[in-house]
C-alpha positions, 0 to 999 in steps of 0.5 A: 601748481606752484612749481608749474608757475615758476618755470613757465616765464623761464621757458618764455625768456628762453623763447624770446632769447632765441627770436631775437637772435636771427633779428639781430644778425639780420639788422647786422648785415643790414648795418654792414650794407649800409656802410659798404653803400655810404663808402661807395657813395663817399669814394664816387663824390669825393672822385668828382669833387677832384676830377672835376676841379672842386678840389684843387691840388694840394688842397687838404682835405681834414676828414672831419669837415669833409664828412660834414660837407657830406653829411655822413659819419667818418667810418665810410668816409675814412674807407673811401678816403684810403681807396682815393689814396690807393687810385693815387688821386690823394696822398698824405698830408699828415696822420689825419689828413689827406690832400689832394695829389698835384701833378707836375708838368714833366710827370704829365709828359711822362704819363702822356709817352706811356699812354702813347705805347699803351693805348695804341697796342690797346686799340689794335688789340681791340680790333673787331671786339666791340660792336660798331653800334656801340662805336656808331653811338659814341660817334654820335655822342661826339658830334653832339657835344657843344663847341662852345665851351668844355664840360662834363660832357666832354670829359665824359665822352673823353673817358668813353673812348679811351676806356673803351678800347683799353676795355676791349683789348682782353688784357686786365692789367693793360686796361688798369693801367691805362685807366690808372694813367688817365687819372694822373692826366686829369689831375694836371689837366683840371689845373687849367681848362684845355679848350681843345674842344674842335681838335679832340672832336676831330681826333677823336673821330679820326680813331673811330673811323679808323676803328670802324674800317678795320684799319689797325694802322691808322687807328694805331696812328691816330691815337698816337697822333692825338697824344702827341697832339695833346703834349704839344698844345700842353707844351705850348700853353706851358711855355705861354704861361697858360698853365700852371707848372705844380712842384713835386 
């Protein structure tokens, strides 16, 4: 009798070890998810907060504060933090510290010359591949943008056109590096509103219509023809004292 009662809580504690187990893998993995999620949702705000101008260049970020700001532990922030430095949209400020990447005049107009070769090989590469309901619709997206002042719309609608063929082309690294390009542009670009809101509309659907014709060359012109257009109205603003000229 006795020895049936000794071993009988052995046998329960050993139940309960073994139930217990799969629980805590599963609230690992749940853990795990979590994190990846709050990374993802720190490296989207973050992104923003630049691109959109409430981060300035050269600003310090001090992680500790910006995960107050966000109201999340350091851990995903600090992920999302190295990726941004990755995308060259950070660099280092010190050991503990990011800030924010400035981009000079000329490096712009270095970005804008590549894109100039990319982005035109990329449009003609896309012939044909995307549907032109899609284009159709960006069309009209355009058109409905307000002419009164420049916005997120119009960045929105600035990233959907040129992503959209520089997607279509079928070459990966071409689409990456354009993608990558377009970043270092917005960087100097967000230092001082460019009010070019009825030229990029005009330029913008002159690359549609080509595309929706067929027309590889006048597509590959008016892409051409809208960079170029762009550099000159930078170079103006530049020489007006419009926009500011950031140091390496």
């Amino acid at each position: 009798m006795h020895s049936a009662t000794r071993t009988r809580p052995r046998a329960e504690a050993t139940a309960q070890v073994q139930y217990r187990a799969p629980i805590d893998d599963e609230a690992q993995e749940g853990s795990e998810e979590s994190s990846s999620n709050l990374t993802d949702r720190a490296y989207a705000i973050v992104r923003r907060l630049i691109l959109q101008k409430e981060l300035s260049g050269g600003e310090v970020l001090v992680e500790g504060r910006l995960a107050e700001r966000l109201q999340m532990s350091r851990t995903p922030l600090r992920e999302a933090l190295l990726r941004l430095e990755g995308e060259g949209l950070l660099v280092r400020a010190n050991t503990r510290s990011y800030a924010v990447r400035r981009i000079t005049a000329s490096h712009y107009f270095q970005c804008l010359q590549v894109r100039e070769r990319l982005e035109s090989q990329a449009v003609c590469l896309a012939m044909g591949r995307v549907p032109p309901a899609e284009i159709r619709a960006l069309r009209e997206n355009i058109l409905a943008l307000d002419s009164s002042q420049q916005g997120a719309s119009h960045w929105q609608a600035d990233d959907e056109i040129h992503g959209l063929f520089a997607r279509a082309s079928g070459n990966a690294m071409l689409a990456e590096t354009i993608a990558h390009l377009r970043v270092l542009c917005r960087l100097f670009e967000v230092v001082d509103p460019f009010n070019r809101i009825d030229d990029d509309r005009k330029e913008h659907l002159a690359i549609l219509d080509a595309y929706i014709a067929g027309d590889e060359k006048s597509a590959d012109e008016a892409v051409l023809s809208h960079l170029r257009n762009l550099a000159r109205y930078t170079l103006s603003r530049l020489s007006n004292g419009l926009v500011s000229d950031f140091g390496a």
